[in-house]
C-alpha positions in Angstrom: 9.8 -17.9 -19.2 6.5 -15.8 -20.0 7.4 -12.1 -20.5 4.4 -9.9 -18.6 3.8 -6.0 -19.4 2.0 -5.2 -16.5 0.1 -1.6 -17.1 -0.8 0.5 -13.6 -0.9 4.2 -15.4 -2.6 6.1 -12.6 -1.1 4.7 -9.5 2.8 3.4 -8.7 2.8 -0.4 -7.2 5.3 1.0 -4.4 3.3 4.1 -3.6 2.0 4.3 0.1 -1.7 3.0 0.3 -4.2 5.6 1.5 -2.0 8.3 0.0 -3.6 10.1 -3.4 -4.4 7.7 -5.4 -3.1 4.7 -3.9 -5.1 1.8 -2.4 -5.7 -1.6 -2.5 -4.7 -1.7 -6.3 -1.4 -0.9 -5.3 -1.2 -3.6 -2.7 -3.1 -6.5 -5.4 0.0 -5.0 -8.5 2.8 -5.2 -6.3 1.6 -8.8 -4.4 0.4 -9.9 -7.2 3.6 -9.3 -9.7 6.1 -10.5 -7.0 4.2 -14.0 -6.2 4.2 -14.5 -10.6 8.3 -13.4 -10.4 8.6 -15.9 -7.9 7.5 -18.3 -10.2 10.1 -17.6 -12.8 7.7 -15.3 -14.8 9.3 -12.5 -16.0 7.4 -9.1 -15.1 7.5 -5.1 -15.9 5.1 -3.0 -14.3 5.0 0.5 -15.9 3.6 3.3 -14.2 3.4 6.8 -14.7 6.2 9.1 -13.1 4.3 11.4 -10.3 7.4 13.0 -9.0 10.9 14.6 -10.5 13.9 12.7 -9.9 12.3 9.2 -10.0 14.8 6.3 -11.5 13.6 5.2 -14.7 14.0 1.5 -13.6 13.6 0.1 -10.1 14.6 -3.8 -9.6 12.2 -4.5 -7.0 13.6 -8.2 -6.7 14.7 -11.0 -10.0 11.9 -11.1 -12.7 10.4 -7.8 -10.9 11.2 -4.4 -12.3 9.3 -1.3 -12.5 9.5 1.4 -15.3 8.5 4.7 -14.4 6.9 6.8 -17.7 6.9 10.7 -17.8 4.1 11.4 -19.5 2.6 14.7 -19.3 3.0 17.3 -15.8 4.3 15.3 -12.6 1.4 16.8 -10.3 -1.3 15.5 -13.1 -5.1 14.6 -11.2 -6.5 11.5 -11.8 -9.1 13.2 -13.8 -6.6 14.7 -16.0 -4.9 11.7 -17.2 -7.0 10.7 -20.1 -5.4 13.4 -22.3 -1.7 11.9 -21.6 -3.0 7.8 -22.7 -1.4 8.2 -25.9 1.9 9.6 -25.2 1.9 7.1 -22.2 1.1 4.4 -24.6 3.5 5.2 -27.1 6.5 5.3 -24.7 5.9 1.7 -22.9 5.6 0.5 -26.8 9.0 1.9 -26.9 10.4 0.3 -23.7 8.8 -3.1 -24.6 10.3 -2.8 -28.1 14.3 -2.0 -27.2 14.0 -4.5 -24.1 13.0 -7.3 -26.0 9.4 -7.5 -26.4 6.7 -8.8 -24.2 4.2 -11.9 -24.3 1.1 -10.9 -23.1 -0.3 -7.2 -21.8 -2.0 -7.0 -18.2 -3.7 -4.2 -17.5 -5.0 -2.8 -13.8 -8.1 -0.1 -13.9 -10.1 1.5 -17.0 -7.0 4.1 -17.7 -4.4 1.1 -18.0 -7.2 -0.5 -20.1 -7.3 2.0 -22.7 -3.4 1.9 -22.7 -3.6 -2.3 -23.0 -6.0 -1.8 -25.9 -4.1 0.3 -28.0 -0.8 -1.8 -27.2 -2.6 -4.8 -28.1 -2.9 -3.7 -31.5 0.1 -1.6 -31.9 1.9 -4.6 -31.0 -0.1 -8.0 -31.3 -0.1 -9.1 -28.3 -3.0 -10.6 -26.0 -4.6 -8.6 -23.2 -6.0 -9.1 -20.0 -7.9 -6.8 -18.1 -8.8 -6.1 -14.5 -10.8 -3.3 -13.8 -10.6 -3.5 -10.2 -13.7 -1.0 -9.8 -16.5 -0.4 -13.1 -18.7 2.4 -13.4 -22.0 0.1 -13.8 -21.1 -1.1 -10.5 -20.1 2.0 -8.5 -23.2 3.9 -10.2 -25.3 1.0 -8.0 -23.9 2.3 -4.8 -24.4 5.9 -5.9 -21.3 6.7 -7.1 -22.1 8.0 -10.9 -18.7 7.7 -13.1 -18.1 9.9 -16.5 -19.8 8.4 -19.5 -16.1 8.8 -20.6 -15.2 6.3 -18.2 -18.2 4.0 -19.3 -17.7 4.1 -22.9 -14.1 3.3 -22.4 -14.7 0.2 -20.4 -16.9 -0.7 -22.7 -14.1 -0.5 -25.5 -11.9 -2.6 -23.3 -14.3 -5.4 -22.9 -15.2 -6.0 -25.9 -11.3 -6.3 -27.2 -9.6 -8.1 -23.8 -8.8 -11.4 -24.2 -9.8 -12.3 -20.7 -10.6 -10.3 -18.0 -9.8 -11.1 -14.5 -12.1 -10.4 -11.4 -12.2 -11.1 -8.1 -14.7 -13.3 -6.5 -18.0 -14.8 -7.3 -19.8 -12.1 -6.4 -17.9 -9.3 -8.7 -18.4 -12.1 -11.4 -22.0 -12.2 -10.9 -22.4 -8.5 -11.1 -20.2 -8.2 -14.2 -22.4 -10.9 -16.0 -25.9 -9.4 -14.8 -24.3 -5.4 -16.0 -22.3 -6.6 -19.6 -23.6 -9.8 -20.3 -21.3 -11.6 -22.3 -17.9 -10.0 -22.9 -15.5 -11.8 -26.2 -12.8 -13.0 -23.9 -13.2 -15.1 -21.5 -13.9 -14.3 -17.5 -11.9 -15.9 -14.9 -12.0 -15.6 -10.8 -8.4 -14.6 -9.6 -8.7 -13.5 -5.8 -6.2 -11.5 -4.5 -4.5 -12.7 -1.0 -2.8 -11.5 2.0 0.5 -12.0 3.2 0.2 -13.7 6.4 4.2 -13.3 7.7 2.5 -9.8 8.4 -1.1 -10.2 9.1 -2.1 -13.1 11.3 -3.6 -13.3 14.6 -1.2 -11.2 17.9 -1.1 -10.3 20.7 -3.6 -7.1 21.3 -1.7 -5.8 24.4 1.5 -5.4 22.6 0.0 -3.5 19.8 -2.0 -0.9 21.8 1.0 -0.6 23.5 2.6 -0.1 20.5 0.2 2.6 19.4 -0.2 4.4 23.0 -3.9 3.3 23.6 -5.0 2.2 26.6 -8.3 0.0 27.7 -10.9 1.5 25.6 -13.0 -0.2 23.0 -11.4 -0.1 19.9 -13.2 0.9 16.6 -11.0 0.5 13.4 -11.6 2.4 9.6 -8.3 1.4 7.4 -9.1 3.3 3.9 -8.9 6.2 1.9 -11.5 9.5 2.9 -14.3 9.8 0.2 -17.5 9.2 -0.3 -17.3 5.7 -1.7 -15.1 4.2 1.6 -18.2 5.7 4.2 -16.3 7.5 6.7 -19.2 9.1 7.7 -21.2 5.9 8.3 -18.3 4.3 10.8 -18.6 8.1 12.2 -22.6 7.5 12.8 -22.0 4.1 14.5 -20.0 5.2 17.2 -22.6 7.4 18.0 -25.9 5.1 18.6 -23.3 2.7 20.1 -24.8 1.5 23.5 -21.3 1.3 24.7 -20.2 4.9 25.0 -16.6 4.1 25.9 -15.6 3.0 22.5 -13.9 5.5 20.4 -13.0 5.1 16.6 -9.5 5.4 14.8 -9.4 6.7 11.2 -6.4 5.1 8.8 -5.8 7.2 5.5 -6.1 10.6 3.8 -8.3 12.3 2.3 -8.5 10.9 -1.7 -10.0 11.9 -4.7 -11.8 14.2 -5.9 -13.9 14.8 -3.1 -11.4 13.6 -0.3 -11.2 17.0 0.9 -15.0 18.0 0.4 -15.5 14.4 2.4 -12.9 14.7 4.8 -14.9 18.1 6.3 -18.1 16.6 5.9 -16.7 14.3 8.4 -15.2 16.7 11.2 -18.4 18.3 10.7 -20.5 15.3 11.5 -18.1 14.6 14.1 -19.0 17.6 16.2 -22.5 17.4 15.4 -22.7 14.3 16.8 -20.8 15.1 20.3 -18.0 13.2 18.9 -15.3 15.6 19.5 -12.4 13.6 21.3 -13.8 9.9 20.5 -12.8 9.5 16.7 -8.9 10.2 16.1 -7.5 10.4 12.9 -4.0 8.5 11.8 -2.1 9.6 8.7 -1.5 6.8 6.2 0.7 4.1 6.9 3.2 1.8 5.2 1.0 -1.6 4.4 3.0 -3.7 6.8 2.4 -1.9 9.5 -1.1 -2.2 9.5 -0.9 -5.6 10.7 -0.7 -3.6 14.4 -3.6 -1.6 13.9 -5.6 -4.3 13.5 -4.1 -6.2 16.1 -5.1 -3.6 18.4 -9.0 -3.0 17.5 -11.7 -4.7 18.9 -13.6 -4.5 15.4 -13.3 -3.3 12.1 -15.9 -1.2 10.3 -15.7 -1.8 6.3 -19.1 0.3 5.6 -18.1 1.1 1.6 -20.4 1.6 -0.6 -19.3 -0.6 -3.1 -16.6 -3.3 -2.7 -14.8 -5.6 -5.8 -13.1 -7.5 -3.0 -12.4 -5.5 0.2 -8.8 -6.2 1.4 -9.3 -4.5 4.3 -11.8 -7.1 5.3 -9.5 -9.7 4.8 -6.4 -8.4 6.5 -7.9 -7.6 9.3 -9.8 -11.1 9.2 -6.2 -12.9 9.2 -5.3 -10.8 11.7 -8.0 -12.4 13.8 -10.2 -9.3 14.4 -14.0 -9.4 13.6 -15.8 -7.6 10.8 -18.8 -5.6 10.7 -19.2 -4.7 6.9 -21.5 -3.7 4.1 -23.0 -6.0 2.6 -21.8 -5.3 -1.0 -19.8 -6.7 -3.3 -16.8 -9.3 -2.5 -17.5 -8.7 1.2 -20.2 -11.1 0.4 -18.4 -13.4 -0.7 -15.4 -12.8 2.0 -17.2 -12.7 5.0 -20.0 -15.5 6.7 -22.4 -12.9 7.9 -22.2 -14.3 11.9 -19.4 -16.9 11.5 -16.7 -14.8 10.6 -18.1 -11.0 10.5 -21.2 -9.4 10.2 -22.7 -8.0 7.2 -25.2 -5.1 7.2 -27.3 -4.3 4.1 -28.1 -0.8 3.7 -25.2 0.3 5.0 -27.7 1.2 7.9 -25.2 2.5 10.9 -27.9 1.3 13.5 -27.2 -1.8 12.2 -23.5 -1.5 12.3 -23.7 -0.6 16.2 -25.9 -3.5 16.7 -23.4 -5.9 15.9 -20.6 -4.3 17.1 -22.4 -3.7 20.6 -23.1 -7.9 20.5 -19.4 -7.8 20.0 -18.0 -5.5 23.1 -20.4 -6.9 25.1 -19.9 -10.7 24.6 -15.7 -11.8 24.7 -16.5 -15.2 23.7 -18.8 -14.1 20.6 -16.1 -12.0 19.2 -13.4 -14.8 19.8 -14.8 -17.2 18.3 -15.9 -15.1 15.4 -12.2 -13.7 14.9 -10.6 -17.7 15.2 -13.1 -18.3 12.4 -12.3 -15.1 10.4 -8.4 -16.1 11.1 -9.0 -19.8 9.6 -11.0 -18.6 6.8 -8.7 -16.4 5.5 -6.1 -18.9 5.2 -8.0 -19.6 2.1 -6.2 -17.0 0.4 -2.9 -16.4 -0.9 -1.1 -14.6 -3.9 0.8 -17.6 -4.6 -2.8 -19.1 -5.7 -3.9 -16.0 -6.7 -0.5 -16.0 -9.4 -1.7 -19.5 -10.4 -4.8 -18.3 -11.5 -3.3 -15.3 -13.1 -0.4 -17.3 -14.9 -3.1 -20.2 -15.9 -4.8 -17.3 -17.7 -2.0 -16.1 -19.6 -1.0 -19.8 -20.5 -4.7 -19.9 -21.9 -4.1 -17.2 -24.7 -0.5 -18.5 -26.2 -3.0 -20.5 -28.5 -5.7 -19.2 -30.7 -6.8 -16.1 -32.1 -6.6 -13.1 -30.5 -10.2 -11.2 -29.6 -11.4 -9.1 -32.3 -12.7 -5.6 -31.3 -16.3 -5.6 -31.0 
């Protein structure tokens, strides 16, 4: 049985998505680690403790704990926790050491990275990355990261031992951006869980959620500047079809959540908008099989995307897609087979296709069957054989020097 330190510093596996920090990281940790402890691997996620009065160890199910580390102020921002890496670092060594050891390192996002790499060498162990988002590729959608941030990822690709990413596409782009990185690249998409998201009956969840006959638009994400809020906002307003209205998922997020999250009320009532876009707190992951359930169409209009599990949730769930065309939504979605893609993210666009959508039953049938079927393609069982083939990879050979 393979022993699995699984690093996720800035963001607890069993924290709400769409609440601070949370999102579909949280989702891919906790899926991911319980489909690999399923399979008789045995896996420790440690994550920084964001709260007082947090057990130190929660037994989420056999082979499937998770080790909460104080490490600096509970009510630390994400931009403050690259002064508390070490002391992080040096407290999982601890917790690996006096439970046994550990027989490979997996880390999620740049911050865990760093951790990873200095664990790698405190303890000699192989690491794998996934970055989940990197700065070359957010800086192409206009969101510019920290040099900070760049240099550190930088650091971390040239000691992983293999880095994980998520689809074609995201290898593509991490290829064309770094070129050649020491450890080897592998494709490990994430899934969905389709006991919870799979095709339903929409009458039952708008009766669920107290909406009546009214075209549905859907946003399930975080508020900021990367997710486009204010794009999904613009669409329902050069919709032909001024009956829809638009329901917001998620909080604001980040360091410009609330900066973005005004920007958008503001828009809203610029654009006459007032009363047609309502606004839902986060909710727990399961229950946003309903949402979707409920919507006629789902905007995804980020402006970058390593994967987009929005896109394919709501796909399972039967429900078409009108998304940017960025990223693994190019990969996840058969622009007018399954979804729509719009390059650009150009919200005249985005209505376009939604308004061929409300207008034509049959079209956006027969697109959500297809969306349905396609995403059957995708599960974390196979996403934990790809993950689990990886480690198998590195119990041979030398480990990756730092560049």
């Amino acid at each position: 049985m393979q022993r699995v330190a699984v690093i996720s510093m800035h963001t607890s596996p069993l924290a709400q998505p769409g609440v601070g920090d949370g999102g579909g990281m949280n989702v891919y940790v906790r899926e991911l680690v319980s489909a690999m402890a399923q399979k008789s691997m045995q896996c420790t996620t440690y994550t920084r403790a964001w709260r007082e009065g947090l057990p130190k160890v929660v037994e989420v199910e056999p082979n499937h704990k998770i080790v909460h580390i104080e490490a600096g102020s509970f009510d630390l921002s994400k931009d403050e926790l690259l002064n508390v890496v070490d002391l992080f670092t040096q407290r999982v060594a601890d917790h690996i050491e006096e439970s046994g050891g550990a027989d490979v390192l997996h880390a999620n996002y740049w911050l865990s990275g760093l951790v990873g790499h200095r664990l790698k060498h405190q303890l000699g162990l192989p690491l794998v990355t996934t970055f989940h988002t990197l700065a070359r590729v957010k800086s192409l959608g206009g969101d510019t990261e920290s040099v900070v941030r760049e240099r550190a990822e930088l650091e971390i690709i040239g000691c992983a031992d293999a880095i994980c990413v998520s689809c074609p596409e995201e290898l593509s782009q991490f290829r064309a951006l770094y070129g050649q990185s020491p450890g080897v690249v592998n494709v490990a998409s994430p899934g969905v869980a389709t006991a919870f998201f799979s095709p339903g009956d929409r009458k039952g969840a708008r009766r669920a959620l107290k909406w009546g006959n009214k075209p549905l638009l859907l946003f399930v994400g975080r508020i900021q500047p990367l997710k486009g809020v204010d794009v999904a906002v613009q669409t329902l307003a050069k919709l032909e079809n001024q009956d829809a209205e638009l329901m917001v998922v998620g909080g604001a997020s980040g360091s410009f959540g609330s900066s973005e999250s005004s920007h958008v009320r503001k828009l809203i009532s610029d654009l006459g908008l007032t009363g047609r876009v309502h606004f839902v707190e986060p909710q727990p992951h399961h229950l946003l099989s309903t949402f979707y359930r409920a919507a006629d169409v789902v905007l995804v209009p980020s402006r970058s995307e390593s994967f987009g599990l929005v896109a394919l949730e709501a796909a399972a769930c039967g429900i078409p897609v009108v998304a940017s065309a960025v990223g693994g939504l190019l990969n996840l979605i058969e622009h007018e087979r399954t979804g729509f893609l719009v390059k650009n993210r150009n919200a005249e666009s985005f209505a376009k296709h939604v308004d061929q959508l409300l207008a034509d039953p049959f079209l956006s049938l027969t697109i959500g069957n297809n969306a349905a079927q396609r995403a059957k393609n995708y599960s974390w069982s196979s996403t934990a054989d790809s993950v689990i083939g990886v480690y198998e990879s590195l119990r041979v050979g030398q480990l990756v020097a730092c560049s």
